[in-house]
ROKOL-754805 format. One record per residue: chain; residue number from 0; z negated, y negated, x of N, C-alpha, C in turn; residue in three letters. Coordinates in pm, whole numbers, always signed. Each point is the difference from the previous one (the first is absolute). Example, Ala and Ser with C-alpha at 12.3 -4.5 7.8 and 13.67 -1.06 7.14 Angstrom:
BEGIN
+-------+-----+--------+--------+--------+--------+--------+--------+--------+--------+--------+------+
: kette :  nr :    n.z :    n.y :    n.x :   ca.z :   ca.y :   ca.x :    c.z :    c.y :    c.x : rest :
+-------+-----+--------+--------+--------+--------+--------+--------+--------+--------+--------+------+
:     A :   0 :   -780 :   +569 :  +1319 :     +0 :   -119 :    -89 :     +0 :   -120 :    +90 :  ala :
:     A :   1 :    +72 :   -105 :    -35 :     -6 :   -119 :    +82 :    -73 :   -109 :    -77 :  ser :
+-------+-----+--------+--------+--------+--------+--------+--------+--------+--------+--------+------+
This chain:
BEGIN
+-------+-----+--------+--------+--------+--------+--------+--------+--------+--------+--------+------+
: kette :  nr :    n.z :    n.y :    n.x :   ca.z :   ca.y :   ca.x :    c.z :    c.y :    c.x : rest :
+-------+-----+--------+--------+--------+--------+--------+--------+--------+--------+--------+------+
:     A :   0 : -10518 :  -8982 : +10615 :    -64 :    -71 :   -109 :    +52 :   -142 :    -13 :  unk :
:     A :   1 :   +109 :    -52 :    +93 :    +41 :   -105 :     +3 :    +16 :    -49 :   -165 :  unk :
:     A :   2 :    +23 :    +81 :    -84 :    +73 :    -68 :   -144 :   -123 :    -59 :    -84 :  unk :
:     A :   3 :    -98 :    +79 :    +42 :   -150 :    -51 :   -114 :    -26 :   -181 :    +52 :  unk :
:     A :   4 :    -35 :    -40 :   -120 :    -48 :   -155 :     +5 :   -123 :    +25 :    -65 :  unk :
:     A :   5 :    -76 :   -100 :    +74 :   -158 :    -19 :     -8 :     +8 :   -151 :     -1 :  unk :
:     A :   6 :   -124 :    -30 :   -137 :     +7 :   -168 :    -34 :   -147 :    +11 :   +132 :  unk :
:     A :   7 :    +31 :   -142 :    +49 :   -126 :    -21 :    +96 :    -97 :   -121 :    -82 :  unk :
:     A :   8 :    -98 :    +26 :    +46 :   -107 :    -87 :    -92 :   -139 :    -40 :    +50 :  unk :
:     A :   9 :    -25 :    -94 :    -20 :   -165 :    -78 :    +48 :   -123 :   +112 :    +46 :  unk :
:     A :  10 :    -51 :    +69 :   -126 :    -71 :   +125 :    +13 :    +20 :    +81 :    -74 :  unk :
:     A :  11 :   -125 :    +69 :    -70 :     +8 :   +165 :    -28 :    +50 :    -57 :   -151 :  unk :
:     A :  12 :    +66 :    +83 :    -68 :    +37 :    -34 :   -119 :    -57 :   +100 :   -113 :  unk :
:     A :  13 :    -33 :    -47 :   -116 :    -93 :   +125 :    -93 :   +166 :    +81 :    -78 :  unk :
:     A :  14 :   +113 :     -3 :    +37 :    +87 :    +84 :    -72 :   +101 :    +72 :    +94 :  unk :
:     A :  15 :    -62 :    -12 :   +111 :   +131 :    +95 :   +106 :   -111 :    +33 :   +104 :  unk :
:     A :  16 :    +18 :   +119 :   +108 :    -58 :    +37 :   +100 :     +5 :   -101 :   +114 :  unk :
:     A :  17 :    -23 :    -53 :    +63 :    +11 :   -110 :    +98 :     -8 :    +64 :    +89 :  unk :
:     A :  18 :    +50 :    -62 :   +158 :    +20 :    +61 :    +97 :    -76 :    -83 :    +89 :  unk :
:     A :  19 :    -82 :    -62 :    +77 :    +12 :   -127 :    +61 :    -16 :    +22 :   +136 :  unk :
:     A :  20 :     -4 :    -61 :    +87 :   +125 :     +3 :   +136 :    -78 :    -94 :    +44 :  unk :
:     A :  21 :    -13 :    +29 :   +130 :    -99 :    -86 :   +114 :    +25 :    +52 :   +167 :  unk :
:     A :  22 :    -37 :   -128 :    +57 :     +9 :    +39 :   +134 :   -127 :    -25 :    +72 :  unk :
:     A :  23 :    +27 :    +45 :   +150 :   -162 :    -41 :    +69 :    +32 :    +94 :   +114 :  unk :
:     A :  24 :    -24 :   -111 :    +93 :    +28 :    +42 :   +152 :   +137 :    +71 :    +54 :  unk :
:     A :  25 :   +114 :    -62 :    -80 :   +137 :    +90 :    -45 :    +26 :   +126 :    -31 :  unk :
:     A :  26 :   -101 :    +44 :    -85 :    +56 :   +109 :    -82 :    -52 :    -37 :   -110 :  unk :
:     A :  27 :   +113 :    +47 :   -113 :    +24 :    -13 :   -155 :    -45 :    +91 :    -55 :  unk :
:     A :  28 :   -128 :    -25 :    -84 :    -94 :    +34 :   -116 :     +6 :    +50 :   -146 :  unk :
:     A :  29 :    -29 :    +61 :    -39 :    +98 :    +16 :   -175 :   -141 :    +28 :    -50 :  unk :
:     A :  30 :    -31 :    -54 :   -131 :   -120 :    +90 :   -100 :    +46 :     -6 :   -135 :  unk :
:     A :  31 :    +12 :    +81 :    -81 :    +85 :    +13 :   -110 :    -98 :     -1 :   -131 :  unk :
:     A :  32 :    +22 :    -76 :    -97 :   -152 :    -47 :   -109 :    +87 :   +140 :   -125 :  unk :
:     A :  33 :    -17 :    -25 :    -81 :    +28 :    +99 :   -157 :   -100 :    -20 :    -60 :  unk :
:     A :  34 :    +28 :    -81 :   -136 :    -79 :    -25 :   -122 :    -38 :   +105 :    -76 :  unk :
:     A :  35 :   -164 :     +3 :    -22 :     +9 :   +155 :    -63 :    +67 :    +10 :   -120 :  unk :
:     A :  36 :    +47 :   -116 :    -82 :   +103 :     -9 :   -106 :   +137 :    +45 :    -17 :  unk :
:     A :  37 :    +32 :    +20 :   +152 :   +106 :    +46 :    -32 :    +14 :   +119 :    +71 :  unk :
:     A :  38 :    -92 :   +151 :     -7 :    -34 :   +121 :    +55 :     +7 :    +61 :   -107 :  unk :
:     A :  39 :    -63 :    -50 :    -95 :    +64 :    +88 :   -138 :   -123 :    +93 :    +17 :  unk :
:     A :  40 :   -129 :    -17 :     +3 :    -84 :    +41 :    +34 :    -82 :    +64 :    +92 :  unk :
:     A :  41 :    +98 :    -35 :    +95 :    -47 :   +128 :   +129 :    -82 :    -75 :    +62 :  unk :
:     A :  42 :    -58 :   -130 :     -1 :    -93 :    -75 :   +107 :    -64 :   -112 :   -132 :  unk :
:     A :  43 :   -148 :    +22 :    +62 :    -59 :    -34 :   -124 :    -10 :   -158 :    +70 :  unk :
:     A :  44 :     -8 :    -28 :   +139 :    +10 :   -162 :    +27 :   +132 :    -17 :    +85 :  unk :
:     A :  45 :    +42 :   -146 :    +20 :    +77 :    -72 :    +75 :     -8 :   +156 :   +145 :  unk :
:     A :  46 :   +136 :    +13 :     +0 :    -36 :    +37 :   +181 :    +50 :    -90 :    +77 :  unk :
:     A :  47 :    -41 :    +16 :   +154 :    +58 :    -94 :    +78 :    -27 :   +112 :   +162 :  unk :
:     A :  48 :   +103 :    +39 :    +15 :    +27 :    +40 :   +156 :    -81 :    +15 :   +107 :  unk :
:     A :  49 :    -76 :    +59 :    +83 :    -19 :    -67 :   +192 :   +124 :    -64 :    +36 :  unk :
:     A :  50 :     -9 :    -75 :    +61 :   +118 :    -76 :   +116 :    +48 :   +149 :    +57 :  unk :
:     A :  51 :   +159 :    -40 :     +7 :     +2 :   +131 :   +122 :   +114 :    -95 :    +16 :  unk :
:     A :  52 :   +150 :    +89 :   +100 :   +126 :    -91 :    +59 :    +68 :    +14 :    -99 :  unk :
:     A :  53 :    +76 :   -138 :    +11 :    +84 :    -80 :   -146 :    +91 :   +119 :    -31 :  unk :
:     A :  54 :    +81 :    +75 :    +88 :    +11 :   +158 :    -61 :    +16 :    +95 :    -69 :  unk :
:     A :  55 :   -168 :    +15 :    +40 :    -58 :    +98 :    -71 :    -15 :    -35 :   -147 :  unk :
:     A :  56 :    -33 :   -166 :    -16 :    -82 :    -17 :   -119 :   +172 :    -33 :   -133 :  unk :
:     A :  57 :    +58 :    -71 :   +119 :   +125 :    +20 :   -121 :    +71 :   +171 :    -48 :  unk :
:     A :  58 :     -8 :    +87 :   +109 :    +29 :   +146 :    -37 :    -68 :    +12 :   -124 :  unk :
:     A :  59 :   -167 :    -68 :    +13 :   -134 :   +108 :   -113 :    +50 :    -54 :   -117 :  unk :
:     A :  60 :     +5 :   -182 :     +9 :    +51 :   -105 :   -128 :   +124 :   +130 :    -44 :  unk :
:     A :  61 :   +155 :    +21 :    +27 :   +121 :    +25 :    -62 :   -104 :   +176 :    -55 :  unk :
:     A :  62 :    -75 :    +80 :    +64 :    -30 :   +125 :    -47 :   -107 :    -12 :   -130 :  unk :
:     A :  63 :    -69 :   -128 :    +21 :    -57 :    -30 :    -79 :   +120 :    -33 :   -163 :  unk :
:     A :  64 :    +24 :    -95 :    +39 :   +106 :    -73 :   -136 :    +40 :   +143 :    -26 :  unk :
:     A :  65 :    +97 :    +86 :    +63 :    +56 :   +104 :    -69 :    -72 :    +92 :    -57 :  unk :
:     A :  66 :   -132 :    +13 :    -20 :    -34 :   +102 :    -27 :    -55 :    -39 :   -146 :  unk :
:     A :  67 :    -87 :   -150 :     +7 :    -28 :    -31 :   -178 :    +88 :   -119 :    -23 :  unk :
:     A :  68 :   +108 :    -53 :    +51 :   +154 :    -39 :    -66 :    -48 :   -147 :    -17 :  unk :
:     A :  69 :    -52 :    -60 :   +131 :     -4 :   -112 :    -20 :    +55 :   -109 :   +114 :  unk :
:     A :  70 :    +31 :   -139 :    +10 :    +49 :    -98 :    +43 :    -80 :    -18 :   +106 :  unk :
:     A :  71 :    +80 :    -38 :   +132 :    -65 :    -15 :   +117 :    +50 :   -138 :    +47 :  unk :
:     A :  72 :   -131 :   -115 :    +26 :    +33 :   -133 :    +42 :    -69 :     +7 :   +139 :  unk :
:     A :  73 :    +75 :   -105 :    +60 :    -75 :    -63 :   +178 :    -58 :    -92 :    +11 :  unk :
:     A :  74 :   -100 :    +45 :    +73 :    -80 :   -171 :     +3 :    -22 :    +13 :   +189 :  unk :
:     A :  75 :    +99 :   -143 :    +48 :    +71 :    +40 :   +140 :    -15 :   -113 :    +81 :  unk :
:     A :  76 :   -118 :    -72 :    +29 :    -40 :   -145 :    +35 :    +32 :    +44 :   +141 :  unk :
:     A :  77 :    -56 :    +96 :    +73 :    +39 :     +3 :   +153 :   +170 :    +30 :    +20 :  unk :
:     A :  78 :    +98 :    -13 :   -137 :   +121 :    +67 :    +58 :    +46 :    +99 :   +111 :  unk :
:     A :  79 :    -58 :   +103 :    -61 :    +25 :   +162 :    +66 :    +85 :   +120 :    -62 :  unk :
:     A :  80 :    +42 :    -78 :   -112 :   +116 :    +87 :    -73 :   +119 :    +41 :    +73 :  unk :
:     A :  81 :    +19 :    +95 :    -22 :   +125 :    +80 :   +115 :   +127 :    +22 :   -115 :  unk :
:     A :  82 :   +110 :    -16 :    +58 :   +122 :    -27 :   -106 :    +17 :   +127 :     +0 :  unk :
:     A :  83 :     -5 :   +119 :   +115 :    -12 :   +105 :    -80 :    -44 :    +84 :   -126 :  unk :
:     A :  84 :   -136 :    -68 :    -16 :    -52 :    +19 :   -178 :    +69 :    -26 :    -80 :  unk :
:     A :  85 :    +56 :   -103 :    +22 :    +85 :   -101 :   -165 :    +32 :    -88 :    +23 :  unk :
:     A :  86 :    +24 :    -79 :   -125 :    +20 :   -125 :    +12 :   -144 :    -95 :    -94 :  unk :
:     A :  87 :    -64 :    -61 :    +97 :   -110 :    -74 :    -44 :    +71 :   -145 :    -54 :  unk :
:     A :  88 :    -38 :    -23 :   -139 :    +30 :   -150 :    -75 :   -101 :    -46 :    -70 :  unk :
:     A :  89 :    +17 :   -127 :    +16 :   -125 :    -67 :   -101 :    +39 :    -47 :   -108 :  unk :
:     A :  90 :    -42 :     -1 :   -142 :    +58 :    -70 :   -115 :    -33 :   -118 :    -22 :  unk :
:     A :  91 :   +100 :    -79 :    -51 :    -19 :   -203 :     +3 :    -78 :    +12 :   -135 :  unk :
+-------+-----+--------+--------+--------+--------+--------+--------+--------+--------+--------+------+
C-alpha cells in the first residue's frame, strides 16, 4: 500500500472517512468516524468506531472508503502512522 497518500488533519472531517490514531501505554489505537453524508444512505447518523489496534481500524477505514467510494483522512497527534500504509502529508 506504500503508493496511497493520506492528507493528515486536526480532527474528524464532515467530507472524508477519518481515521484517527492514538496511543496509550505503547500500543497504537485507531477509531475510524464516517459522516452519515457521505454513506449514501446506509447510516442514518455520524458513525464513529470502538477503539480497537491502529491496524485493524486503518484495514476497516480503506474497506470502508472502498465500498461507498469515499476519501480517507488521518488525524495522528500520537504519531503512530506506519510508512507501510502510505504516505501521510499535511496540506499548507
Amino acid at each position: 500500500m506504500a503508493g496511497n497518500r493520506f492528507e493528515q488533519v486536526d480532527g474528524p472531517q464532515a467530507d472524508a472517512i477519518t481515521l484517527s490514531l492514538s496511543e496509550r501505554g505503547g500500543e497504537a489505537f485507531g477509531r475510524v468516524h464516517c459522516p452519515a453524508k457521505l454513506a449514501a444512505g446506509h447510516l442514518v447518523n455520524d458513525f464513529v468506531s470502538d477503539e480497537m489496534a491502529a491496524k485493524d481500524a486503518y484495514r476497516t477505514a480503506i474497506r470502508l472508503a472502498n465500498e461507498i467510494r469515499a476519501p480517507i483522512v488521518v488525524e495522528d497527534v500520537a504519531g503512530v502512522w506506519q510508512d507501510e500504509w502510505g504516505v501521510l502529508y499535511r496540506e499548507m
